[in-house]
N, C-alpha and C positions, 0 to 999 in steps of 0.2 A: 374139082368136085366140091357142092358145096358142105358144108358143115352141118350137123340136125342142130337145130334150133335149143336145144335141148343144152348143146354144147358150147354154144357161145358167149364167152367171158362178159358177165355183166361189168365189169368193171372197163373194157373194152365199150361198151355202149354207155356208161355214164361220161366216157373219154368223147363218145361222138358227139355227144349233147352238149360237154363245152365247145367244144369246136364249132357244131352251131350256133349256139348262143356269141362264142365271141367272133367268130367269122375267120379265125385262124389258128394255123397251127401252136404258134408262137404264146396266145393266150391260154390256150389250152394245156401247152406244156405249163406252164407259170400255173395256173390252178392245180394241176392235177401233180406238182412238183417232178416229172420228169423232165429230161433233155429233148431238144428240139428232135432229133435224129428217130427218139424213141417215139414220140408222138407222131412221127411219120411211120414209124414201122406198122405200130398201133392200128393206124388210121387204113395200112396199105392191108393187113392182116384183117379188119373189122370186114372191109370190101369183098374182101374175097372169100370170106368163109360165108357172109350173105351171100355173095353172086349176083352183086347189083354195085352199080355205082351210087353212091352218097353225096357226094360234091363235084361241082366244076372247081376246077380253080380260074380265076381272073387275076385282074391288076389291084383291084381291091381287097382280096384275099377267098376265103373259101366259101361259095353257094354253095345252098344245098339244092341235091336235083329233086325232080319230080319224085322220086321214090326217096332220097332222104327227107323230104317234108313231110313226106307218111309218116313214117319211124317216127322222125326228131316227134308231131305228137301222140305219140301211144308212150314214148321213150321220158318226156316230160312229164306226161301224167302218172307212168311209174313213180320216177324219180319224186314224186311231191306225196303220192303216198307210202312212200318207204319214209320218208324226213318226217310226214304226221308222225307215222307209228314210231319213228324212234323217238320221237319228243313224247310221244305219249309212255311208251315204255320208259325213258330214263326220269318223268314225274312219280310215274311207280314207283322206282328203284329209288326217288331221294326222299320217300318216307315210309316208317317202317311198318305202318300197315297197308302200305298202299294208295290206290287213288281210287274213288269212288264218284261215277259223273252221276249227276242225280239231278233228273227232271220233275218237275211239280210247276203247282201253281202257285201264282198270288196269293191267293186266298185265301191257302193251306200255309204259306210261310208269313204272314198277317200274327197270327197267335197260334194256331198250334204247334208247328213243326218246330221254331227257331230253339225252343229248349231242349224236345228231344234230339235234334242232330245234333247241338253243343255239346250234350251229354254223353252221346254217342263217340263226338270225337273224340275227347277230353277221354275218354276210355279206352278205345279202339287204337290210337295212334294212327287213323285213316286219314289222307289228305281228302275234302270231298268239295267238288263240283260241282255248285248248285244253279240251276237253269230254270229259270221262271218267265222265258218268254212265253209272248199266245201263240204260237209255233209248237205246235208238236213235235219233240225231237223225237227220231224215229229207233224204235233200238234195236228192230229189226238188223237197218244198217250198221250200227255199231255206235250210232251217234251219242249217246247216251248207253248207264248201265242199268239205273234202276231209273223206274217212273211210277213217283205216287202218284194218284188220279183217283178222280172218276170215272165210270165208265160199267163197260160188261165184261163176262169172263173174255181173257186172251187170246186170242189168235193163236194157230202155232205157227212159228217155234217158239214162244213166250212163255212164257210159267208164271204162275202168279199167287199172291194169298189173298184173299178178299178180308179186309180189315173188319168193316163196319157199311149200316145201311145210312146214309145222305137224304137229311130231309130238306125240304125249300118252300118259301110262303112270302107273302107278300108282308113290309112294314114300311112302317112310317117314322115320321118323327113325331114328338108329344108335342112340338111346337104347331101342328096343325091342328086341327080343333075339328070335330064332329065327321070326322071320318069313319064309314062305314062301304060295307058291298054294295048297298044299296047307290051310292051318292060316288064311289068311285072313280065315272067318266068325270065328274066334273073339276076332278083334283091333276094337277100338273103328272107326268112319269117320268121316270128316270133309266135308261136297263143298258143292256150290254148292245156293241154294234154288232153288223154282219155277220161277224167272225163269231158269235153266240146264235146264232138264226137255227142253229138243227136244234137248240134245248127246246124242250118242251115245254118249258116255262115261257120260251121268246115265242114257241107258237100259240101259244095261251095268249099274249096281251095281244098278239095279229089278232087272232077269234075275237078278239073280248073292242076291237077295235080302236085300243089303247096306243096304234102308233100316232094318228096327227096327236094325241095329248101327250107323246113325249117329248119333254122339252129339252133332256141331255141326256146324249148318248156316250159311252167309251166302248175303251177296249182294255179293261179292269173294273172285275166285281170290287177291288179294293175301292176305286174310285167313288161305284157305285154305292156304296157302302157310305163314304165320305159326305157325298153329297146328299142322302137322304137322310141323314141327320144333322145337316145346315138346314133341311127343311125345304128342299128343292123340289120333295116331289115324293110318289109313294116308287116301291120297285121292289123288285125278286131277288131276296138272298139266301143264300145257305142257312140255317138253323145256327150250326154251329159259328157263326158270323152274327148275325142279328140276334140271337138271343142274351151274348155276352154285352150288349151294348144297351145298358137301363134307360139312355134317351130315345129308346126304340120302344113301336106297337108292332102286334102281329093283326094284319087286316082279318086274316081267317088260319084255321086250323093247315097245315101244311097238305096239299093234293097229293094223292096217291099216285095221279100221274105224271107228278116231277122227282120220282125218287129215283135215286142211283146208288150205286157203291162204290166206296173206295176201297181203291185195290193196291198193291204194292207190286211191282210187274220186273220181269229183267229176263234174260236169253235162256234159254234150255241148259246151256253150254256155263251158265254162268251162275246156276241154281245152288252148286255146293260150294261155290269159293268162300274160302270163310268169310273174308268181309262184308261179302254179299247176305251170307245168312245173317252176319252178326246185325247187320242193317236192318235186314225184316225184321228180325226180333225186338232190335229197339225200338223201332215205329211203330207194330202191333203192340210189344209190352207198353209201350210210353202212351199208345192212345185207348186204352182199357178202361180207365176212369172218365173219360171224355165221353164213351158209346151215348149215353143219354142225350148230350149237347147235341153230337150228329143226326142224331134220331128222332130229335125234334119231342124230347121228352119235359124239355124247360117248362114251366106254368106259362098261361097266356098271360102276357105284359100287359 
């Protein structure tokens, strides 16, 4: 009869998974430090509480059959996320406030962010995991714990605090000369690739018919940012990015229709852990003085 699934020694199926991996018995004992004898019993006892056969044997040692090729991958894919979570659990446990994965952007760890998470740590005793790809890690999945951004209120199961309002406008460099709205098309662009196309701002310079005058594109406002103060070209930054920068013009007042906010985001489940709070707090406390720069309250340059 067979066995409920319920009841089947995992340690019995991380046994079958060496055995497939090394193709014997022999190897499998040697990993998993038991005697040959027992690795047979193992293997004789794993079959039959299934109620399937797992391997042929040959002259080369152990295939798996048709139905151990199933298992071996569901059994592999276990086995690789129990090993993440224990590598991620035993990061927790070798610092003593923990580990905190924290996604953001460029452009936010540029000049604002890099003092208050120093500070943060330097307090906290939090190990933290900072992630600035243009990849959105997702934290839905667990990918990340906290995500400063941009954006709109959260999804659920997310929870969030909304920091501050995000303003953006067009600048230039002072090395150009008699730049205005008017005269625009006729000046080189600079902006973000593809991977920027849903902003409002990238659909603003399509309208405005500003792509054949882009002359450089990336995939970093930091880049962005770099290059139109070597004078490469006008393009759309953050307030709180171009305003800190005195070799910078603002073409015009920042539109109303490229405002966002920045928000501080992380799991339902993951709202009251204290490092989690202490994290809000220091990102909201630490960018309080800043509100105006985001907001696009700087004097025109």
């Amino acid at each position: 009869m067979k066995t409920p699934i319920e009841n089947i020694s995992w340690d019995d199926l991380r046994f079958f998974l060496h055995v497939g991996r090394g193709g014997s018995l022999t190897a499998a004992a040697l990993s998993m430090s038991v005697s040959h004898a027992t690795a047979f019993r193992r293997l004789q006892r794993l079959e039959r509480d299934i109620g399937v056969q797992l391997f042929s044997k040959t002259r080369s040692g152990y295939k798996l059959t048709e139905a151990g090729d199933d298992l071996m991958r569901v059994i592999a894919d276990l086995d690789l996320e129990v090993q993440t979570a224990m590598r991620r659990l035993s990061s927790r446990d070798a610092w003593p406030g923990g580990l905190v994965r924290v996604t953001t952007t460029d452009t936010l760890m540029h000049q604002i962010l890099p003092s208050i998470l120093t500070s943060f740590q330097r307090s906290s005793g939090v190990q933290l995991h900072i992630n600035t790809s243009s990849a959105l890690l997702d934290l839905i999945k667990g990918e990340a714990d906290v995500a400063i951004r941009a954006g709109g209120r959260p999804p659920e199961p997310l929870v969030g605090r909304r920091v501050c309002r995000i303003e953006s406008t067009v600048y230039y460099s002072k090395k150009m000369r008699n730049v205005s709205i008017k005269n625009m098309n006729a000046f080189p662009w600079v902006a973000g690739d593809d991977s920027f196309a849903h902003l409002d701002s990238s659909k603003w310079l399509r309208a405005q018919g500003l792509d054949n005058a882009t002359v450089i594109r990336t995939s970093s406002y930091v880049n962005v940012l770099n290059v139109i103060k070597d004078g490469a070209g006008l393009g759309v930054l953050s307030c709180y990015m171009g305003d800190l920068e005195p070799s910078l013009c603002r073409l015009m007042p920042p539109p109303k229709e490229w405002r966002s906010d920045l928000w501080l985001l992380t799991r339902a489940e993951l709202r009251n852990v204290p490092r989690i709070k202490k994290l809000f707090d220091a990102v909201y406390d630490g960018t309080r003085s800043m509100v105006p720069l985001f907001e696009g309250q700087a004097p025109m340059m």
